[in-house]
C-alpha positions as CSV (number, residue, x, y, z in Angstrom):
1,X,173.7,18.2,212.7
2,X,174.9,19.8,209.7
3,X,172.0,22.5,208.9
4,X,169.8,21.0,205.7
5,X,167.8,22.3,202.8
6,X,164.1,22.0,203.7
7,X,162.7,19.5,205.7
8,X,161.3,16.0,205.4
9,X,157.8,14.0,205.6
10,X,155.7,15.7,208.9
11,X,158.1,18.7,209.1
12,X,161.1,16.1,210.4
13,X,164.4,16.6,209.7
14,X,165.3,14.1,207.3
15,X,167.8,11.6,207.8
16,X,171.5,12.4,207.5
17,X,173.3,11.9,204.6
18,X,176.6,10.6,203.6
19,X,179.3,13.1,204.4
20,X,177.8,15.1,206.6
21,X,178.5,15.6,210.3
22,X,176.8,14.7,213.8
23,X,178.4,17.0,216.2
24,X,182.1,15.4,215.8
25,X,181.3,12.7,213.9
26,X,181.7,12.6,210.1
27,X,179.6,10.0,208.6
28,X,180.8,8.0,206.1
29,X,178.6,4.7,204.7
30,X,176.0,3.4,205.6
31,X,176.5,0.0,207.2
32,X,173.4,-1.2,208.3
33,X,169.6,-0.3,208.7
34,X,166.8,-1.3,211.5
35,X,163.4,-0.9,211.9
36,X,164.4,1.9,214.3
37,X,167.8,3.3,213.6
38,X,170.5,3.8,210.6
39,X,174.2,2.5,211.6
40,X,176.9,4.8,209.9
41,X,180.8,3.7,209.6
42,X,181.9,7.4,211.0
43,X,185.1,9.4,211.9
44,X,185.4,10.6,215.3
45,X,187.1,14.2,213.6
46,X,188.6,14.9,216.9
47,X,190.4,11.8,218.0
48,X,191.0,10.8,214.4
49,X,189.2,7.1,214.9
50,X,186.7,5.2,213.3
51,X,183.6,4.9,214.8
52,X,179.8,3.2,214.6
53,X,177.2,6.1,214.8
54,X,173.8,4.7,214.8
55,X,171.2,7.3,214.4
56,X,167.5,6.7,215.3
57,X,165.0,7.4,212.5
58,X,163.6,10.8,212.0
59,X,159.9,9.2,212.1
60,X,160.5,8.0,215.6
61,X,161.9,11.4,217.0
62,X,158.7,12.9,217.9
63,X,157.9,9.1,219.7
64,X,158.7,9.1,223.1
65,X,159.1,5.8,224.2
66,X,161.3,5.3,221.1
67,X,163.8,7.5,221.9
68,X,163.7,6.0,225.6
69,X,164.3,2.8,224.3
70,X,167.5,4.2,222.6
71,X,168.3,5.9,225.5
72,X,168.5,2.8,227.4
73,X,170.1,1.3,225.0
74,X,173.5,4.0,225.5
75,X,172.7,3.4,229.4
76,X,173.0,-0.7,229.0
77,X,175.8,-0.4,226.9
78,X,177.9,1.3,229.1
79,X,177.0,-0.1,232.4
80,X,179.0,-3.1,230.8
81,X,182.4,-3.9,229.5
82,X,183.8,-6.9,228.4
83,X,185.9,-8.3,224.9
84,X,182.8,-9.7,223.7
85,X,180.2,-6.6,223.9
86,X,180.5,-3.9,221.7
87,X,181.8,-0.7,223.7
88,X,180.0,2.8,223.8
89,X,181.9,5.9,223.4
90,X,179.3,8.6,223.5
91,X,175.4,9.0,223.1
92,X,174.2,12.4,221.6
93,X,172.1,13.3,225.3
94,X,168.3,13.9,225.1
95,X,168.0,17.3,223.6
96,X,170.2,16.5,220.9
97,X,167.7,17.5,217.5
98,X,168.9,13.8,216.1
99,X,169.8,10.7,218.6
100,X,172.7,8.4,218.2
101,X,174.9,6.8,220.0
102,X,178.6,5.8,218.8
103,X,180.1,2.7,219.3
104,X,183.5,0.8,218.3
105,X,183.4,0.1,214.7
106,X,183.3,-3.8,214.0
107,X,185.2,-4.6,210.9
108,X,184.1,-8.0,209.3
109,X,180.1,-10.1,208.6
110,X,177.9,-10.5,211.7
111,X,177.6,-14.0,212.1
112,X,174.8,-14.8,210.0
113,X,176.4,-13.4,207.0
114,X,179.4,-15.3,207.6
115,X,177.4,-18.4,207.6
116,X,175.8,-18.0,204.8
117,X,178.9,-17.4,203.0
118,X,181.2,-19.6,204.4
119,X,178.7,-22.8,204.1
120,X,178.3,-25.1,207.2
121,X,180.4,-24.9,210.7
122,X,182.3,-27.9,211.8
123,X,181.3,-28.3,215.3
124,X,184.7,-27.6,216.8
125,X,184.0,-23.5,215.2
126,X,180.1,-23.6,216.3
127,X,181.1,-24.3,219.8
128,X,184.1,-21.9,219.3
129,X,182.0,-19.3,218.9
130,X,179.3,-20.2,221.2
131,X,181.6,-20.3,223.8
132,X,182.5,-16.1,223.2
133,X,178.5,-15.3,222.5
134,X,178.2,-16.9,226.3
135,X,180.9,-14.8,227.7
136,X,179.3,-12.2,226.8
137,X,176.2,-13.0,227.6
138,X,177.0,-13.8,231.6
139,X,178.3,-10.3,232.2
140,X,175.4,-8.9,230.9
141,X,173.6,-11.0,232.9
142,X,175.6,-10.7,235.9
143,X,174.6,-6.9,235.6
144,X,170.9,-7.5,235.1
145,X,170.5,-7.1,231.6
146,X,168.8,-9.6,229.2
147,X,169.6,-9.2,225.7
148,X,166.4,-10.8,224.3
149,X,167.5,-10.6,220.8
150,X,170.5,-13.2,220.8
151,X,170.5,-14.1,217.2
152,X,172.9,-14.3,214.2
153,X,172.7,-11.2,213.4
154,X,173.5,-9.2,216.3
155,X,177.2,-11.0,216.9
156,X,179.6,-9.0,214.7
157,X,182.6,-11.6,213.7
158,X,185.9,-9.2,213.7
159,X,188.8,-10.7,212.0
160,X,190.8,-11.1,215.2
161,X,188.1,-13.6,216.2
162,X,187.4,-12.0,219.2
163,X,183.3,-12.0,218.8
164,X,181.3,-8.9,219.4
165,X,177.7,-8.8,221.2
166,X,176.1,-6.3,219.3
167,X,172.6,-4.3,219.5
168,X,171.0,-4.2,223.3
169,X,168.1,-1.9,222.0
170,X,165.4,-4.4,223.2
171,X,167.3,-5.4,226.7
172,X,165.4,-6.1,229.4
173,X,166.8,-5.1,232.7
174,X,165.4,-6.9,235.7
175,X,165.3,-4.0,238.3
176,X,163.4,-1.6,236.1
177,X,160.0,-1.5,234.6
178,X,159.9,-3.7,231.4
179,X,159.5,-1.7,228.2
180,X,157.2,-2.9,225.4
181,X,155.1,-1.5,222.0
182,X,152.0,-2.1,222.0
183,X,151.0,-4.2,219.0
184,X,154.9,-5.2,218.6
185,X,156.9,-8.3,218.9
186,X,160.3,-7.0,219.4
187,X,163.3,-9.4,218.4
188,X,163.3,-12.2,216.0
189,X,160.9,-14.8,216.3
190,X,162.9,-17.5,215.6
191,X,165.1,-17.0,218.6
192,X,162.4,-16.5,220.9
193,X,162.0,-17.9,224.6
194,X,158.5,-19.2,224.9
195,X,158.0,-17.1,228.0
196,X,158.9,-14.2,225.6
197,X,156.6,-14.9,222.8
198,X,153.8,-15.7,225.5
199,X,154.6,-12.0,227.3
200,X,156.0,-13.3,230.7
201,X,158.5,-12.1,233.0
202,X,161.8,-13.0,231.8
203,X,165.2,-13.5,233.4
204,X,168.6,-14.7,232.0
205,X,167.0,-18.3,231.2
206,X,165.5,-16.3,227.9
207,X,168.7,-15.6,227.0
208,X,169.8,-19.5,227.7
209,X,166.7,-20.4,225.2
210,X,168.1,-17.7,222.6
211,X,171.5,-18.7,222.5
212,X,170.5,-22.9,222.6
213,X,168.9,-21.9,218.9
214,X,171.8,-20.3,218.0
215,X,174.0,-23.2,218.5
216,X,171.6,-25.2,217.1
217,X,171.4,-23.1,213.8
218,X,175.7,-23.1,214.2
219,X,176.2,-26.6,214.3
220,X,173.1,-28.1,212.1
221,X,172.6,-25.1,209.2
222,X,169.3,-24.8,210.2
223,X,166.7,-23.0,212.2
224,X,165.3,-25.1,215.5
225,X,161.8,-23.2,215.0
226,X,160.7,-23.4,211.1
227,X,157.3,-22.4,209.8
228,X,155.4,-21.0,206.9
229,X,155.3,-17.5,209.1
230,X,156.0,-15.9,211.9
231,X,152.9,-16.9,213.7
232,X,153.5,-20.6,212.8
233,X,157.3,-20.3,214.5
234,X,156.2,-18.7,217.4
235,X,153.4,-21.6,217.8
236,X,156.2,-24.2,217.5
237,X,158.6,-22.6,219.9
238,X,155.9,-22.2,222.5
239,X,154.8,-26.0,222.0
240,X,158.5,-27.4,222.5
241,X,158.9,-28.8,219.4
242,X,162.2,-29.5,218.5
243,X,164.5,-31.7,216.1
244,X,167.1,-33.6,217.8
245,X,170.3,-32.2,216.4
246,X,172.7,-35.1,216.7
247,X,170.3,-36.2,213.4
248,X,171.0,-33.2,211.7
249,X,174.7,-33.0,212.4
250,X,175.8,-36.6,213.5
251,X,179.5,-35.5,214.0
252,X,178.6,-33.7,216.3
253,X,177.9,-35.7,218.8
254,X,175.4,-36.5,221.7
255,X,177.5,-34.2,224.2
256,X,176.5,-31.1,221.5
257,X,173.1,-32.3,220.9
258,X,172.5,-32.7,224.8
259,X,174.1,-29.0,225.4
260,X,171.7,-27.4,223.0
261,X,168.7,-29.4,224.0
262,X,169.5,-28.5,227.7
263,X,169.0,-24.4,226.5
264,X,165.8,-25.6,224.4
265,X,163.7,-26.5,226.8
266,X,160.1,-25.3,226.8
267,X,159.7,-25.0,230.9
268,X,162.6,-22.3,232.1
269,X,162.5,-23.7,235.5
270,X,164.4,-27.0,233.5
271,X,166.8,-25.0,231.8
272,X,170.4,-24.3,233.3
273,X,169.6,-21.2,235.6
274,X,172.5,-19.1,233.6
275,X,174.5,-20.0,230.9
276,X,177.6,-20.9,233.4
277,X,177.2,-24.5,233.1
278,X,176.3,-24.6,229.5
279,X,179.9,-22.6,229.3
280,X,181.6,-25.4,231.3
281,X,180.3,-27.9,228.6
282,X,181.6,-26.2,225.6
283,X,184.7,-25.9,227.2
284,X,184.4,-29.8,227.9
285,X,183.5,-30.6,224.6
286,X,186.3,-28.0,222.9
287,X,189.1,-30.0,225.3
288,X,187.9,-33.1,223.9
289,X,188.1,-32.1,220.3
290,X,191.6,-30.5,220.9
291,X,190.3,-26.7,221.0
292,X,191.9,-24.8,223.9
293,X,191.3,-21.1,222.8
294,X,187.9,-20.4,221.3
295,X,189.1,-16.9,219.8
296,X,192.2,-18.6,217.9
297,X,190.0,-21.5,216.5
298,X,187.5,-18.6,215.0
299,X,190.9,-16.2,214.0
300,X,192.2,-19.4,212.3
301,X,189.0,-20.4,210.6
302,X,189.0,-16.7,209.4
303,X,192.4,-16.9,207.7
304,X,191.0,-19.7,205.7
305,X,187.6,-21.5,205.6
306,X,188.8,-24.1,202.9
307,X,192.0,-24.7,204.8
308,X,190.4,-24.6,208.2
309,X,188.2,-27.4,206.9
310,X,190.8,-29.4,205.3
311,X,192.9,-29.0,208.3
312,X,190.0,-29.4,211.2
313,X,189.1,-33.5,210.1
314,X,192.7,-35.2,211.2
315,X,193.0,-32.3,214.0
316,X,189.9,-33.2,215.5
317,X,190.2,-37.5,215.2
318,X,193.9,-37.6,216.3
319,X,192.2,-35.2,219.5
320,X,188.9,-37.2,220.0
321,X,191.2,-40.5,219.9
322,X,192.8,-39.1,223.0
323,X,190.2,-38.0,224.5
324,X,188.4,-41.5,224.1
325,X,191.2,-43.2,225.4
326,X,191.7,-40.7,228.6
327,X,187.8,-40.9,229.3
328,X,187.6,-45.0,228.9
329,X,190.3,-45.2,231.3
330,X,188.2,-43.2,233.6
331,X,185.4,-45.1,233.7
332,X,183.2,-42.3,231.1
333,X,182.2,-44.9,229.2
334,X,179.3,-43.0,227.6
335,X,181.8,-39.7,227.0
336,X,184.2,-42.2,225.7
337,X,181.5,-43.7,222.6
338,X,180.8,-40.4,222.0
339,X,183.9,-39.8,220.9
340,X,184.2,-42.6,218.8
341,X,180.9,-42.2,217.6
342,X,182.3,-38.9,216.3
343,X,185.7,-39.8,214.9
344,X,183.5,-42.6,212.6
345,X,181.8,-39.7,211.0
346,X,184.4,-38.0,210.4
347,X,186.3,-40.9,209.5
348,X,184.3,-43.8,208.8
349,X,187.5,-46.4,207.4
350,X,189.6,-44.9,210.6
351,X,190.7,-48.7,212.0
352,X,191.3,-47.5,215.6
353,X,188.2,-46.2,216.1
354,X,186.8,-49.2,215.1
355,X,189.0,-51.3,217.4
356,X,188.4,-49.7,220.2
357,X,184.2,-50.1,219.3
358,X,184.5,-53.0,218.6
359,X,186.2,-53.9,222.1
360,X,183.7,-51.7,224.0
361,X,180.8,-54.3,222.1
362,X,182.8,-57.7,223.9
363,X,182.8,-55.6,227.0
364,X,178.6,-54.8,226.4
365,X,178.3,-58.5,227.6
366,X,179.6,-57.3,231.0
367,X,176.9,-55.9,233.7
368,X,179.0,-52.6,234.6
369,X,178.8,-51.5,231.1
370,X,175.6,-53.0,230.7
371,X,174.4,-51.1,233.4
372,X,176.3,-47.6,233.5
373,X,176.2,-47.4,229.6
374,X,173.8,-45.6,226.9
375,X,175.5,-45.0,223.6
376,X,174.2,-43.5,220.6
377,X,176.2,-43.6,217.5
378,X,175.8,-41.4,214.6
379,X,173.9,-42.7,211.7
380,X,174.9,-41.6,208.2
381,X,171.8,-41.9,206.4
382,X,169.5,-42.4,209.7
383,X,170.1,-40.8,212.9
384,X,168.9,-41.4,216.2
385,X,166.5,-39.3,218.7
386,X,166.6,-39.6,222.3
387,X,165.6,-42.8,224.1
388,X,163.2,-41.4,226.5
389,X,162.5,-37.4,225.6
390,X,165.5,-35.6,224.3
391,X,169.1,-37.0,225.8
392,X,170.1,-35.6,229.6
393,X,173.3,-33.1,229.3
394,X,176.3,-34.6,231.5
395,X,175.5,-34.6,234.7
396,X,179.4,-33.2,235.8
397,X,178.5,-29.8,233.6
398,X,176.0,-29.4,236.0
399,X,173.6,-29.3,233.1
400,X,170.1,-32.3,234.9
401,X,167.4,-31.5,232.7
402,X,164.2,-33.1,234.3
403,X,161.3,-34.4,232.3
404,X,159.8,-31.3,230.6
405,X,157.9,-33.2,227.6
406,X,159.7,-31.8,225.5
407,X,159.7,-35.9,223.1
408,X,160.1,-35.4,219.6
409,X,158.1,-37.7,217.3
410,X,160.2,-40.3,215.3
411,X,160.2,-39.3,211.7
412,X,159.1,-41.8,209.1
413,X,161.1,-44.6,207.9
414,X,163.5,-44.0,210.6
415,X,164.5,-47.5,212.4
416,X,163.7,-47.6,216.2
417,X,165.3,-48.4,219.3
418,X,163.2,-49.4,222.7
419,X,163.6,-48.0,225.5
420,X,163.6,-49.1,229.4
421,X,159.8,-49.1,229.3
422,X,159.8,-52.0,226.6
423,X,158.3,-54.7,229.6
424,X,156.1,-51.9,230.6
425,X,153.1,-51.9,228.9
426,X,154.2,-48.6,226.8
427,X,153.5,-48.6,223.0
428,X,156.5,-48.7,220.6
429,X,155.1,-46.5,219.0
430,X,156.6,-44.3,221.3
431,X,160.0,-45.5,220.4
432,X,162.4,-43.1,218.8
433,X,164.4,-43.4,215.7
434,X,168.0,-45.7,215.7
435,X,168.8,-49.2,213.6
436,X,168.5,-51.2,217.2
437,X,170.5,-53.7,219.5
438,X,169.3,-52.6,222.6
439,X,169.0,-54.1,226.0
440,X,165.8,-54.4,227.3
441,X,165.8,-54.0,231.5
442,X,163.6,-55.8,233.9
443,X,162.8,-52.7,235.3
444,X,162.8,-49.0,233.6
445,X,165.7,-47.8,235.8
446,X,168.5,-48.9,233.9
447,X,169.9,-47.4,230.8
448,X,169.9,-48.8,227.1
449,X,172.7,-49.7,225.0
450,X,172.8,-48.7,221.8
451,X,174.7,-49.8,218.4
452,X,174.3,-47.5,215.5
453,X,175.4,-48.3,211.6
454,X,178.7,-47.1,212.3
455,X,180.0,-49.7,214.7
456,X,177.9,-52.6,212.7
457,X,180.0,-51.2,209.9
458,X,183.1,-51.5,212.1
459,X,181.9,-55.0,212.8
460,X,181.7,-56.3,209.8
461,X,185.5,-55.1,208.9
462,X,186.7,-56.6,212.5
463,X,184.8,-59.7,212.8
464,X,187.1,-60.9,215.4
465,X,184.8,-58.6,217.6
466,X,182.3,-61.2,217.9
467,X,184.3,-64.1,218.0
468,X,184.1,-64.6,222.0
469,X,180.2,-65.7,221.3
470,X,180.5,-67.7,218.6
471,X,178.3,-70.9,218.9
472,X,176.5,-69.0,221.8
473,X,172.9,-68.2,221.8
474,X,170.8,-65.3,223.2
475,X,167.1,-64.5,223.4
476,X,165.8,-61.5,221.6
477,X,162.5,-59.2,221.3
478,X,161.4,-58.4,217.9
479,X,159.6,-54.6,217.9
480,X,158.5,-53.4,214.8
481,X,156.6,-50.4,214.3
482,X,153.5,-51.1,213.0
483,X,153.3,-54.1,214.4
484,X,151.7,-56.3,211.1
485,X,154.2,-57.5,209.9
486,X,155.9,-60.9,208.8
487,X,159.6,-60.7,210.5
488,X,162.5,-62.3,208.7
489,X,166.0,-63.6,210.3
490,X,169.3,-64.3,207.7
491,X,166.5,-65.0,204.7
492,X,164.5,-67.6,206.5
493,X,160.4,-66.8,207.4
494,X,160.1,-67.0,211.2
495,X,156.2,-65.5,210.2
496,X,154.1,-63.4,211.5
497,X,154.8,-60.8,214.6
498,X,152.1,-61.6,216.9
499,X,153.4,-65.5,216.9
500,X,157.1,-64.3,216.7
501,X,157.6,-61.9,219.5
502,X,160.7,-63.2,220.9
503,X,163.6,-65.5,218.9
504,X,166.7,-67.6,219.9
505,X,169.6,-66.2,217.6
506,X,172.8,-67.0,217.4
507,X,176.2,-64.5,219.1
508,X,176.9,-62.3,216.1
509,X,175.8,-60.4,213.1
510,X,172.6,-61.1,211.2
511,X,170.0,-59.7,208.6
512,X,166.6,-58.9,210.1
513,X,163.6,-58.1,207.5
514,X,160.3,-56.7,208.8
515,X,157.8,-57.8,205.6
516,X,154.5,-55.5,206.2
517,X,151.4,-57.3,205.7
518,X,149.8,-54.6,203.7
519,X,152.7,-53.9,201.2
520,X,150.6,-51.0,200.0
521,X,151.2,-48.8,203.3
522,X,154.6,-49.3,204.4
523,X,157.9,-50.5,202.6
524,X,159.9,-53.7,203.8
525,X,162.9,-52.9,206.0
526,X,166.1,-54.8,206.0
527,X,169.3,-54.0,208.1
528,X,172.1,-55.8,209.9
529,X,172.0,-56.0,213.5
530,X,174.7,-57.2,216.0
531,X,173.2,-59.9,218.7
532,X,175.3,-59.3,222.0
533,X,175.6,-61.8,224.1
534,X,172.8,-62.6,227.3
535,X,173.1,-60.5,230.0
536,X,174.0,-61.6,233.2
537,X,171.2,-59.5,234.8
538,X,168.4,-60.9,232.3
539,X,168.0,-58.2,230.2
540,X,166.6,-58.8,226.9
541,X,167.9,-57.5,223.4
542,X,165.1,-55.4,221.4
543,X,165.4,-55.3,217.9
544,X,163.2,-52.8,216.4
545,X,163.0,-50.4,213.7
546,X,160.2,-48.6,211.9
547,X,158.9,-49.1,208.4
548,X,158.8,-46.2,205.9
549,X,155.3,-45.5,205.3
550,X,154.4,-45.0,201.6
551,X,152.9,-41.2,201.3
552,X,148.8,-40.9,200.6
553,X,147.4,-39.7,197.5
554,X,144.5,-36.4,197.8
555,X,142.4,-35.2,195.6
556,X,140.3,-32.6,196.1
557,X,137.6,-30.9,193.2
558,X,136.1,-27.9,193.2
559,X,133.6,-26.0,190.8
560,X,136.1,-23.2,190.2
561,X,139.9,-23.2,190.3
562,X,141.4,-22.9,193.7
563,X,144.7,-23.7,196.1
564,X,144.7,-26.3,198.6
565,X,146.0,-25.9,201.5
566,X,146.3,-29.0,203.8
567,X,147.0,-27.9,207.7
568,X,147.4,-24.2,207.2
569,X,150.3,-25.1,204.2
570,X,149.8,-24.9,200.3
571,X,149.8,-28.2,198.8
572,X,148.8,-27.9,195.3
573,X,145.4,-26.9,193.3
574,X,142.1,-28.6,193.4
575,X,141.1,-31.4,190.5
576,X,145.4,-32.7,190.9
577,X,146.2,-35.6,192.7
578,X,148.4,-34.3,195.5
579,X,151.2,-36.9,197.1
580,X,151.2,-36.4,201.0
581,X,154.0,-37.9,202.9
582,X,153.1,-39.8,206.0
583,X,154.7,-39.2,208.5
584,X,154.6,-41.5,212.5
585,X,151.2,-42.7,211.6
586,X,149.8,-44.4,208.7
587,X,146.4,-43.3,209.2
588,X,146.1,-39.1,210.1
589,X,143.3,-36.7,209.7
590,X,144.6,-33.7,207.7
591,X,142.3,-30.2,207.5
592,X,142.0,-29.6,204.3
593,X,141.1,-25.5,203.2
594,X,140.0,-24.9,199.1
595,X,140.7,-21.4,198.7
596,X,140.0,-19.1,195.9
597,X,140.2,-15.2,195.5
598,X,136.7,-13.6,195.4
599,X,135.4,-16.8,197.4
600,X,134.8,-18.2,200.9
601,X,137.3,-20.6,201.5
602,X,135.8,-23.8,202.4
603,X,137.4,-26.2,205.3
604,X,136.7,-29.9,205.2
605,X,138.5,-33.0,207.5
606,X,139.7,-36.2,205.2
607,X,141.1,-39.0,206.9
608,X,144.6,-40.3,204.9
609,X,145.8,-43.6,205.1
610,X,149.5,-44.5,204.1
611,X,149.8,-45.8,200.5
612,X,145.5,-45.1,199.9
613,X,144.1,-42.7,197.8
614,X,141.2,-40.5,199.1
615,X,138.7,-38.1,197.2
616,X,136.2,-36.7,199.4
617,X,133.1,-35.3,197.8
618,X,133.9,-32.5,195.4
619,X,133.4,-28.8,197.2
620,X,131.4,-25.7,195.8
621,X,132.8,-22.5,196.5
622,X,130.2,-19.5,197.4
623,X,131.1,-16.1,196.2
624,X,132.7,-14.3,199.8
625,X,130.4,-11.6,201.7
C-alpha cells in the first residue's frame, strides 16, 4: 500500500483511498461496500486490465478469523471456474499489511438492482436467469462448496447476459470445519435455509432453498419470507410458510410455481438432492415457452426492456400454442392446460386457446382425462393454491416432493376448490382457494379437475363447448365455506346448506350464489360455474368457494396515549377504532400489546369475530421499573 499520513482509529491503517495503489493495483471508485470489505473498480498497472480489488476493512485486520474467512474466500474462488462465477486473479497472501483479493471486473446492476429498475420479469427472463444462477451453483457444489448467500445481490448481470455468481465470503465447504461469528447471522435472512437459520449442518440442499426464493422473488416481485424484522422472517422461513406463486404471477404457470415450491420446502430431505433436476425443469419450461438459450434471452432483454416486453407476449403464445399441441398429442394432458392456462393470461381474447379449452372440457366427461387430469387455471383477480399442500413438480424432472406440511392457508374471500378428501370426513375448511368445478372421487387416490375463470370465460365466448350435454343432467355437491349459508342456483332459492347439500343441475353454465346467514360477517358470493357432465366412474362435481369475511372492528383505551400493536405488528393508537381484516376464520383470538414510552406495556387476549366490533375493558398503564 501506498505509505499514508498518520494513522486511523486504534492505530489501523486507514482505508485506501481513491487513486492510490495496492501493490499493482491502482484503485479507482468505489463500487460497492460490505459489512466486511470495500470493492474498488481497479487497474491491474501491469497487464493494463480492469480489475475488482476488494479490500477487507481496516477494523477487521487485527481479527483473525476475519481475515481467514477472506482467505477462504480467494481459496473457494479459485478452486472453481466456470462462465457463471466470478474468476480470481490474485489475493494479496497473509502478510500483506492490507488483504484483498482481485477479481474480474463485472460491468453492469447485480440482479437486484436491475429488478428494481427494470420493473417486473416475464417468466420466460426469471427462468432465463435462474437457469445461469443454477449452473453456477452445481459446480460449486460439485466441488464442495455451498454459497449460503444466494440472493439478488450477489449475481452481477453483465451486458453480455452471461450471469456472474458473485461473493463466496460465507461458503461453506463440506470437508472442512464450518466457520461461524459468534453472535452473527451471516447472509441475508430472507434467503435463508431453515437448517441455516436453525444452525445445522448444511449441504447443497441450502443452496436449493436459497435459489427457490430467488425465483420466487424473479417471477412474483416479491419476497417468499416477509416480516416486520428480521426475526419475524427467519420465524416464517423456519415454519414453512409460503405463498403459492402461481397466485402471485398466474402467467406463470403451475410448472413454475411447482419448480419453486419443490426448492421451498421446509424438510431438506424433500427437496431435490442438488439443483440438477430443478435445472432440467427450467430447461423444460424455457423449450415450452420457445426459449433455447438462457444467456441470449437475458442479452436481448438487456438491449431493451420495453421492447423485450413488447416483443416477449406473441413470442411466448405462438410458442406455448405449440407446445400445448405437441404435449396433448402426447398424452401430457396436465403439461398441455398449463400451457393454455398461460397463453389466456397472456392473452385472454386469444380464440385458439380457447378452442382448444374448450375441447379438453367435452373430453373432461371421459374417464382417462377424468382420471389422469388435474388442471389449475390462472385466475385474474383470484388465483388458486394447491389442492392438497403445495402442487407436486413433474414427476419426469425428477422433481417428487413428498408430503412435508408445508399447506398454505386459503386467504380470505378467495373461492374454493375440494379436494380428493371431500367424501372423507375432512373439513372444507381445509380447502384451498380456486372458483370450483371439480370432481369429487369415491376414493382420495384420484386427481381433481379443475376449471378456473379463464376457461369459463372461454366458455361463455364458445358455447358450442357444452352443447354435447345439453338437456343432460348431473348431480353436484354444494361446499361453501362457512357452511351457513342459503345457496342459490340461476336466481332461484334452493335454501339453506344443511338441507341442500347435493343438487340435480342441468349440462352447462350456471350462476351459483352462496347468501350467508349472518350478512354481518361474510359477503354474498356469486360466480359462474361450468357443470360437466356425470362421470362414468361416479365421481361427483364439488362446487365450492369461500365467502369474503367482513374485517372486525377493535378498540382499545388506555389512561395515557399509546400504540397498539395486535400480534407483534403496529395497528394504530389506543381510544381509535382499528379495522382488522379477517382472514380463514371468522372468529380468531388476536394478542393485543398497548405500549407507551416510559410505561410497561400491557398484553391482553380479545377474541374478534368477522363483521363484530369488540372493546375489551379499557387498560391502565404503570410507569416501567
Amino acid at each position: 500500500m501506498t505509505p499514508r499520513s498518520g494513522q486511523g482509529y486504534l492505530g489501523l491503517m486507514p482505508a485506501p483511498d481513491v487513486g492510490e495503489k495496492l501493490g499493482k493495483y491502482r484503485l479507482l471508485e468505489v463500487v460497492g461496500e460490505g459489512g466486511m470489505a470495500s470493492v474498488y473498480r481497479a487497474t491491474d498497472e501491469d497487464l493494463g486490465r480492469e480489475v475488482a480489488v476488494k479490500v477487507l476493512h481496516p477494523h477487521l485486520e487485527k481479527r483473525e478469523d476475519a481475515r481467514r474467512r477472506f482467505r477462504r474466500e480467494a481459496m473457494t474462488i479459485a478452486r472453481i471456474s466456470h462462465p457463471n462465477i466470478v474468476s480470481i486473479y490474485d489475493y494479496s497472501g497473509d502478510d500483506a499489511e492490507a488483504s484483498f483479493i482481485v477479481t474480474q471486473f463485472i460491468r453492469g446492476p447485480h440482479l437486484g438492482k436491475l429488478h428494481a429498475d427494470s420493473g417486473p420479469f416475464p417468466a420466460e427472463l426469471a427462468a432465463a436467469i435462474a437457469r445461469q444462477v443454477a449452473e453456477g451453483l452445481m459446480v460449486a457444489h460439485s466441488a464442495g462448496i455451498v454459497h449460503r448467500d444466494v440472493k439478488p445481490e450477489n449475481i452481477l448481470v453483465p451486458s453480455d447476459g452471461v450471469l456472474k455468481i458473485a461473493d463466496f465470503g460465507i461458503v461453506h465447504i463440506t470437508d472442512t470445519q464450518d466457520m461461524t461469528v459468534t453472535g452473527q447471522i451471516l447472509g441475508s435472512p430472507y434467503y435463508m435455509s431453515p437448517e441455516h437459520v436453525l444452525g445445522k449442518g448444511l449441504d447443497a440442499r441450502a443452496d436449493v432453498f436459497s435459489f427457490g426464493s430467488l425465483l420466487f422473488f424473479l417471477v412474483t416481485g416479491k419476497l417468499a419470507f416477509e416480516g416486520p424484522n428480521p426475526h419475524a422472517v427467519l420465524k416464517r422461513i423456519c415454519e414453512g410458510e409460503v405463498v403459492q406463486p402461481e397466485r402471485l404471477a398466474p402467467a406463470a404457470g403451475r410448472a413454475m410455481s411447482d419448480i419453486i415450491l419443490s426448492c421451498l420446502e421446509k424438510d431438506p430431505a424433500c427437496r431435490p438432492p442438488d439443483l440438477a433436476p430443478v435445472a432440467r425443469a427450467l430447461d423444460a419450461y424455457l423449450a415450452a415457452a420457445g426459449v433455447g438459450d438462457p444467456v441470449a434471452e437475458v442479452a436481448r432483454f438487456l438491449g431493451g426492456p420495453d421492447a423485450y416486453r413488447r416483443d416477449a407476449v406473441p413470442r411466448t403464445v405462438s410458442a406455448l400454442l405449440g407446445s400445448a399441441g405437441s404435449l396433448r398429442e402426447e398424452g401430457r394432458m396436465t403439461e398441455a392446460m398449463d400451457a393454455l392456462n398461460r397463453v389466456l393470461c397472456l392473452d385472454p381474447g386469444n380464440r385458439e386457446a380457447m378452442a382448444r379449452v374448450s375441447e379438453t372440457v367435452q373430453a373432461g366427461s371421459r374417464r382417462r382425462l377424468a382420471t389422469r387430469l388435474g388442471v389449475l387455471l390462472c385466475a385474474i383477480a383470484l388465483v388458486v393454491a394447491g389442492v392438497v399442500g403445495v402442487p407436486r413438480v413433474l414427476a419426469a424432472f425428477g422433481l417428487g416432493r413428498p408430503g412435508s406440511g408445508g399447506e398454505t392457508a386459503p386467504d380470505a374471500g378467495a373461492p374454493i376448490a375440494r379436494g380428493a378428501a371431500a367424501d372423507a370426513g375432512s373439513d372444507p375448511g381445509d380447502a384451498p382457494p380456486g372458483p370450483v368445478a371439480s370432481m369429487d372421487p369415491p376414493d382420495a387416490g384420484t386427481v381433481d379437475v379443475l376449471l378456473k375463470p379463464n376457461v369459463i370465460k372461454a366458455l361463455k365466448k364458445l358455447p358450442e363447448a357444452t352443447a354435447a350435454g345439453s338437456g343432460a343432467k348431473a348431480t353436484v355437491k354444494f361446499v361453501p365455506i362457512p357452511k351457513t349459508v342459503v345457496v342459490w342456483v340461476d336466481g332461484k332459492k334452493l335454501g339453506d346448506y344443511f338441507n341442500h347439500q347435493t343438487a340435480e343441475l342441468t349440462v352447462g353454465k350456471h350462476t351459483i350464489l352462496f347468501e350467508p346467514e349472518d350478512p354481518d360477517c361474510c359477503e354474498p358470493a356469486e360466480w359462474e360455474v361450468v357443470v360437466l357432465p356425470a362421470a362414468a366412474d361416479g365421481r361427483i362435481q364439488a362446487i365450492g368457494q369461500r365467502l369474503s369475511l367482513k374485517p372486525a372492528t377493535l378498540l382499545v383505551s388506555s389512561d395515557k396515549p399509546a400504540k397498539i400493536l395486535i400480534d407483534g405488528k403496529e395497528a394504530g393508537h389506543a381510544g381509535k377504532p382499528l379495522t382488522i381484516p379477517m382472514e380463514g376464520d371468522p372468529v380468531r383470538k388476536v394478542t393485543v400489546t398497548v405500549s407507551a414510552e416510559g410505561y410497561a406495556p400491557v398484553t391482553i387476549q380479545v377474541k374478534l369475530q368477522a363483521g363484530k366490533s369488540s372493546s375489551p375493558p379499557a387498560v391502565k398503564l404503570e410507569p416501567a421499573a
